[in-house]
C-alpha positions as CSV (number, residue, x, y, z in Angstrom):
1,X,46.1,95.7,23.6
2,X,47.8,92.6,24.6
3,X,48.1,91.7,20.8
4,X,49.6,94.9,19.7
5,X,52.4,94.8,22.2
6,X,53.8,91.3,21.2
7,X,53.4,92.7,17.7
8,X,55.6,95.3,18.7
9,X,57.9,93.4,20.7
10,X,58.2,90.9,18.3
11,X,58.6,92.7,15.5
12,X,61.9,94.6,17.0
13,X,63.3,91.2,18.1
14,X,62.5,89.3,14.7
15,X,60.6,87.0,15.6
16,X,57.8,85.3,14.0
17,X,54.6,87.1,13.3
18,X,51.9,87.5,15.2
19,X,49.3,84.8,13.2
20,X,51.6,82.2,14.0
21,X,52.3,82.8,17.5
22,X,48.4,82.4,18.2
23,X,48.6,78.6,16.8
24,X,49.3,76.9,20.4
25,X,49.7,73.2,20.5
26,X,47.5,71.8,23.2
27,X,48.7,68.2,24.8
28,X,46.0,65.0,23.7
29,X,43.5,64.0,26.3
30,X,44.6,60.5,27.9
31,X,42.1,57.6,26.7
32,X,40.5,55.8,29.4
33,X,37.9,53.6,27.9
34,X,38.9,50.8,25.0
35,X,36.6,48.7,23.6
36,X,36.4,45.6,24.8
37,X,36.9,42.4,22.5
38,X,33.7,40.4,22.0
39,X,33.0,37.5,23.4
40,X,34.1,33.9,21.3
41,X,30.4,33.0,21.9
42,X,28.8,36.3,20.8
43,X,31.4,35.9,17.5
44,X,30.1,32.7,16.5
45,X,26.0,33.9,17.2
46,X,26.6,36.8,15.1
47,X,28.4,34.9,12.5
48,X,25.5,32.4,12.3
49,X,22.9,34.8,12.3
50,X,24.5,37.0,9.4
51,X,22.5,38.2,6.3
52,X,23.6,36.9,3.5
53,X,21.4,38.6,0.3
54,X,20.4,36.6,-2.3
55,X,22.6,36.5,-5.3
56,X,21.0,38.8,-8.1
57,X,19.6,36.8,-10.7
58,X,20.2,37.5,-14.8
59,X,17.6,39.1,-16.3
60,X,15.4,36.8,-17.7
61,X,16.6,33.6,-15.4
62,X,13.1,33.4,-13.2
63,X,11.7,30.3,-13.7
64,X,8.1,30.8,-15.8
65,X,5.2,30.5,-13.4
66,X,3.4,28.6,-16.3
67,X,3.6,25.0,-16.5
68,X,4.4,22.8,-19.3
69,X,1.5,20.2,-20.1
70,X,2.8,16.9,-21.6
71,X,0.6,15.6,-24.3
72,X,0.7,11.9,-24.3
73,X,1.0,10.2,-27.6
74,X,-2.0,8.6,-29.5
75,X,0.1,5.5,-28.7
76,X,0.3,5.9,-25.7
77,X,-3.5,6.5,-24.9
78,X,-3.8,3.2,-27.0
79,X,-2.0,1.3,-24.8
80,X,-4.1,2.7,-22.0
81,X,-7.3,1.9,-23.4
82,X,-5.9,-1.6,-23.7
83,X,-4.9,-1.8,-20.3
84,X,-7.9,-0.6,-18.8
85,X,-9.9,-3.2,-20.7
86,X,-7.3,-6.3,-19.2
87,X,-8.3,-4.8,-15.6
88,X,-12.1,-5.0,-16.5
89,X,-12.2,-8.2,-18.3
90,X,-9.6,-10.5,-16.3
91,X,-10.1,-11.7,-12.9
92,X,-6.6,-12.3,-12.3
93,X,-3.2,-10.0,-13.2
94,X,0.2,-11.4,-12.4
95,X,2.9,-9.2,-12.3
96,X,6.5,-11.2,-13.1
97,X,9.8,-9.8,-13.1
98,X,11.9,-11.0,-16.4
99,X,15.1,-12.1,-15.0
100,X,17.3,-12.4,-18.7
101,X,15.3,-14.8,-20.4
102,X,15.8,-15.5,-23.9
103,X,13.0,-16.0,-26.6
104,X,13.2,-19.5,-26.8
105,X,12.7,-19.1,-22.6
106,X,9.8,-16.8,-22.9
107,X,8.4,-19.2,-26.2
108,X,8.0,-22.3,-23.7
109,X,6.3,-20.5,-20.7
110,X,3.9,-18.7,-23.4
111,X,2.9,-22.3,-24.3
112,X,2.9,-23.9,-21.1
113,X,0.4,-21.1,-19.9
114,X,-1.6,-21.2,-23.2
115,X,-2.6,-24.6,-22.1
116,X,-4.1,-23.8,-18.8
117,X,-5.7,-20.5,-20.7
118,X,-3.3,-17.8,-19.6
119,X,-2.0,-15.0,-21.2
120,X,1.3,-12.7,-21.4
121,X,1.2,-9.8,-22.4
122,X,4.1,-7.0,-22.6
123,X,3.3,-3.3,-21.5
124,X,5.9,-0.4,-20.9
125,X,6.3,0.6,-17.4
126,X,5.5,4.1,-18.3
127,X,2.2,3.1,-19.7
128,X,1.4,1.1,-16.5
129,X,2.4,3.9,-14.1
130,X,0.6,6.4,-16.1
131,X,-2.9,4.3,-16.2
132,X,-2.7,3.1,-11.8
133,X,-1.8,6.4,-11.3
134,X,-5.6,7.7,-11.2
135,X,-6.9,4.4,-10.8
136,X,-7.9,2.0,-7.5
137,X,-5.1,-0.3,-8.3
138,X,-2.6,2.5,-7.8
139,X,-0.9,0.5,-5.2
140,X,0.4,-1.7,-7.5
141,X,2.3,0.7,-9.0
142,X,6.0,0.3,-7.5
143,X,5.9,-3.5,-8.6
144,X,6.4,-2.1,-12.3
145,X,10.4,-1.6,-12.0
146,X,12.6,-3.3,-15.0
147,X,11.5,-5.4,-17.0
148,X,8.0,-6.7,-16.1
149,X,5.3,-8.8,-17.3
150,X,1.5,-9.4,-16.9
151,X,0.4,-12.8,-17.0
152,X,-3.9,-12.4,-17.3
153,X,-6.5,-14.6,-16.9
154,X,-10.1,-14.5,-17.3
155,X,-10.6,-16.7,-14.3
156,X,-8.4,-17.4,-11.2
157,X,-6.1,-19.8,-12.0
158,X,-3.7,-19.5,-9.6
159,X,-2.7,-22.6,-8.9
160,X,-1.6,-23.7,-12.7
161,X,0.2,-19.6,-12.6
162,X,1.9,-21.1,-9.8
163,X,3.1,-24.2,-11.5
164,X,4.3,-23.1,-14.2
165,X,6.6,-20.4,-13.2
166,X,8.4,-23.5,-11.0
167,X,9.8,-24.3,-14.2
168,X,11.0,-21.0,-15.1
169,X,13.2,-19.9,-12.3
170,X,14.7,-16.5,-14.1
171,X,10.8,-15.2,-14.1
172,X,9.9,-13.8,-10.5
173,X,6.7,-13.2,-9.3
174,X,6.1,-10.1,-7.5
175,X,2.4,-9.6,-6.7
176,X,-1.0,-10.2,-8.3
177,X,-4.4,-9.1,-8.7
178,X,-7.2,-11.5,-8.0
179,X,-11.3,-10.9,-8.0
180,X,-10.2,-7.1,-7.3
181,X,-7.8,-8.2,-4.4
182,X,-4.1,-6.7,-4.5
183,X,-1.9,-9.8,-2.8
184,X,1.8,-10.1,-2.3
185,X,4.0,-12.7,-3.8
186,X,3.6,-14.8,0.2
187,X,-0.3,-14.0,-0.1
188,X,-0.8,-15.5,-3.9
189,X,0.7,-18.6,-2.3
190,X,-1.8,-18.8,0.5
191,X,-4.6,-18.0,-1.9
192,X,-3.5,-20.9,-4.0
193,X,-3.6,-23.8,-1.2
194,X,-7.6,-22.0,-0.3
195,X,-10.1,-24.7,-1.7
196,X,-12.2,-24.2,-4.7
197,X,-15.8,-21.8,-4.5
198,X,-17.4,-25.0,-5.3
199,X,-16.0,-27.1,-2.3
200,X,-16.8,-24.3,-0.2
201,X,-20.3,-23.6,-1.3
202,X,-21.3,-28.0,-0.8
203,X,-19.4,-27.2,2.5
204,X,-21.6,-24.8,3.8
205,X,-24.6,-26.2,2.3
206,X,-23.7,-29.5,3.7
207,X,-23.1,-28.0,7.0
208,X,-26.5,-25.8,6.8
209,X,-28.3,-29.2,5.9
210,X,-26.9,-31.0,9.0
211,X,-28.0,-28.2,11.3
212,X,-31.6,-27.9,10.2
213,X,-31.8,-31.7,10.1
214,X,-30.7,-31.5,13.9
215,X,-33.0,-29.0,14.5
216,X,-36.3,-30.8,13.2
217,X,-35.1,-33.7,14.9
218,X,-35.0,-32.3,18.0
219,X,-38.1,-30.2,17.8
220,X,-40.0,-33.6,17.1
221,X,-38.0,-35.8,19.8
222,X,-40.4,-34.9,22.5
223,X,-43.5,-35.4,21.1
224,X,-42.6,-38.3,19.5
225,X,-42.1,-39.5,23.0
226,X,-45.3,-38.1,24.3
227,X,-47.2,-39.5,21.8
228,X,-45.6,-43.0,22.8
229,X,-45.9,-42.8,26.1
230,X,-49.6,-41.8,25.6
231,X,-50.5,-44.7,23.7
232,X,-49.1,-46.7,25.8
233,X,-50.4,-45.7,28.9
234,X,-54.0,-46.0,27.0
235,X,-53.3,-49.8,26.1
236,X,-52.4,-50.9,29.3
237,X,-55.5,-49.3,30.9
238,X,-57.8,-50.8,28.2
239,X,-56.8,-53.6,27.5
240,X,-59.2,-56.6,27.9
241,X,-58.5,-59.8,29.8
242,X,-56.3,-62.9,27.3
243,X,-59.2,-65.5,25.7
244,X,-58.2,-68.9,26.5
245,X,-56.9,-70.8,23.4
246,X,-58.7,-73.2,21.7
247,X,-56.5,-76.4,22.6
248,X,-56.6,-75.7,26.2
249,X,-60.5,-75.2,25.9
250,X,-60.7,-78.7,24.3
251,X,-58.3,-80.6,27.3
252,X,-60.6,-78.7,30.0
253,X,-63.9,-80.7,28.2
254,X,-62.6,-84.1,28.2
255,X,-61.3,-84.0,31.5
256,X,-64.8,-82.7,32.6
């Protein structure tokens, strides 16, 4: 009813028509809660702690789960063969650093050792690291850096090692192995001034000797004196009365 009299009424006046007079603009509601800024810490927690996904990968640009297996060269298990017969054969391995010396250098110390029966030999550091690597000299591993070399010897002849590489300052020792026995550089030197197995063995027999000696000497000290003492006592108890001599038997006649 209401609608059909402002049609009505409008209609006659001119006015608009009725659809649009029902479109009534309402005021907005007032906003009473903003959202508060987040704290500086909370910004730099969340900032920490965002997920970053993992960049996508190329087809084809995993890595292969198999692994490569490096054949060594029939050279190269040479080489090892050799050096695993050097370790069982000598009793003594040097390792010296090669400081630049030149052939003529390297000539003289090969002849100087020669005549104390010691031997260089020349091994790549790869072939060395690959043998002590699943061997019980593995420790000596690290020593083979640059350009090394092995000084061997059947028997340990430290001491003339030792000599000899005075005269050749540019060759470094580093370490050694002797009777099985990984030493320093420092501990090679205190092996060298240790006396011979020889000297030690008369030593200790020597010193064995003297304490059984003492021994047996003391086990038959009191006896000894027992049995003197014994004998002793028994020839003063029994022992007859002195004969007069014959001279004084003759003087006691003639005064008679």
């Amino acid at each position: 009813m209401a609608a059909t009299l402002c049609g009505t009424l409008l209609a006659k006046s001119g006015w608009l028509p009725l659809t649009q007079c029902g479109r009534v603009r309402h005021m907005s509601k007032s906003v009473t809660r903003h959202k508060r800024p987040m704290h500086i810490i909370k910004q730099k927690l969340m900032a920490v702690t965002e997920y970053i996904p993992p960049k996508r990968l190329a087809a084809g640009a995993y890595p292969s789960q198999n692994k490569k297996v490096e054949v060594e060269s029939g050279l190269v298990l040479l080489l090892k063969k050799e050096v695993k017969k050097v370790f069982q054969d000598c009793k003594m391995i040097a390792v010296v650093q090669n400081n630049a010396s030149n052939s003529e250098d390297m000539l003289t110390l090969r002849h100087r050792l020669h005549k104390h029966s010691l031997t260089v030999k020349f091994f790549p550091n790869q072939v060395m690291r690959s043998f002590l690597k699943d061997s019980e000299f593995c420790n000596m591993a690290p020593l083979f850096i640059g350009s090394t070399v092995l000084i061997i010897s059947t028997q340990g002849k430290v001491k003339e090692m030792l000599s000899t590489l005075r005269g050749s300052p540019q060759m470094v020792l580093l370490g050694a192995c002797v009777d099985g026995t990984l030493l320093s550089a420092q501990g090679v030197q205190h092996y060298s001034k240790l006396p011979s197995v020889s000297v030690v063995q008369g030593e200790l027999v020597s010193g064995l000797t003297l304490l059984s000696s003492r021994t047996a000497s003391l086990l038959q000290h009191h006896p000894a004196r027992l049995s003197a003492l014994l004998q002793q006592y028994v020839s003063q108890q029994g022992a007859p009365a002195a004969e007069p001599r014959p001279q004084e038997s003759e003087g006691v006649a003639a005064q008679s």
